[in-house]
C-alpha positions in Angstrom: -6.8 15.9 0.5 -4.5 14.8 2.9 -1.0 14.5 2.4 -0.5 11.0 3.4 -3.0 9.5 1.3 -1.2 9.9 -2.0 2.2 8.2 -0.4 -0.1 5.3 1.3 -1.8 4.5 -2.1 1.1 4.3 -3.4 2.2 1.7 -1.5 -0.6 -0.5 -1.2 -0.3 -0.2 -4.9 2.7 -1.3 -5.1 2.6 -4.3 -3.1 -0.6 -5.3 -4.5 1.4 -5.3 -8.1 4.1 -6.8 -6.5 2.3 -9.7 -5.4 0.4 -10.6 -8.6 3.5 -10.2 -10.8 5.7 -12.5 -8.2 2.5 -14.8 -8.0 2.2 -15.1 -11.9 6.1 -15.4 -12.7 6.6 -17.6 -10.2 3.7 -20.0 -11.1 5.0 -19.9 -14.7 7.9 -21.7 -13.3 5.9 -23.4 -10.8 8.1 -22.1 -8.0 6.7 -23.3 -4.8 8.5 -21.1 -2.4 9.8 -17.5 -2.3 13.4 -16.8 -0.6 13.6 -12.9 1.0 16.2 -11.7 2.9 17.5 -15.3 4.0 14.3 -16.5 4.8 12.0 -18.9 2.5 7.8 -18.3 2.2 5.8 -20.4 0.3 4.4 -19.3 -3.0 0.7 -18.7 -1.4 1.5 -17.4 1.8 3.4 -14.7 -0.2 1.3 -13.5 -2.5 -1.8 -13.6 0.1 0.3 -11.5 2.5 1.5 -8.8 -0.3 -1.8 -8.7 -2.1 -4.2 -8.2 1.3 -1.7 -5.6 2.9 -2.0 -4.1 -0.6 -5.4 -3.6 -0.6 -5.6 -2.6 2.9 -3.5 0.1 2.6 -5.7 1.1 -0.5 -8.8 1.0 1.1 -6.9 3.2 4.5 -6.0 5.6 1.9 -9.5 6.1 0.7 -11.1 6.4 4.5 -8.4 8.7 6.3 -9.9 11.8 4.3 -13.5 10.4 6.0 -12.2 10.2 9.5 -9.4 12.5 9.9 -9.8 16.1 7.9 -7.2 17.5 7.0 -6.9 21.2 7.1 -4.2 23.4 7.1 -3.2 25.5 8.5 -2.7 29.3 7.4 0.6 31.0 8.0 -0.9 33.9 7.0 -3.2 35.8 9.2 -5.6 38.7 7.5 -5.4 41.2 10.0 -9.1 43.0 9.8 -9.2 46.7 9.4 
């Protein structure tokens, strides 16, 4: 496997949670807009940004192994008798 893929799952994980659990505790309150770093979103735009980067980054995790091997290499070298 390729060493990136576990750190990019991660992430898309991540902001995929992140969006549900902003999108379900803010509709609880029925908070229409989201303030981050100064700036103000509105509740769907949000949620629809974090959860589709989220499961883009998922699904790019799953095809780098397809597309790009990965194989190391071998610092070792068997020299042959």
């Amino acid at each position: 496997m390729h060493p990136i893929v576990p750190v990019i799952m991660a992430f898309g994980a991540i902001l995929f949670l992140a969006g549900v659990i902003v999108y379900t505790w803010f509709g609880m309150q029925r908070i229409n807009i989201v303030k981050l770093r100064g700036k103000e979103y509105k509740l769907w735009y949000f949620v629809a940004t974090t959860v589709i980067a989220g499961v883009a980054l998922i699904m790019l995790s799953v095809l780098i192994p397809k597309y790009f091997p990965y194989q190391p290499e071998s610092a070792f070298n068997a020299s042959q008798p």
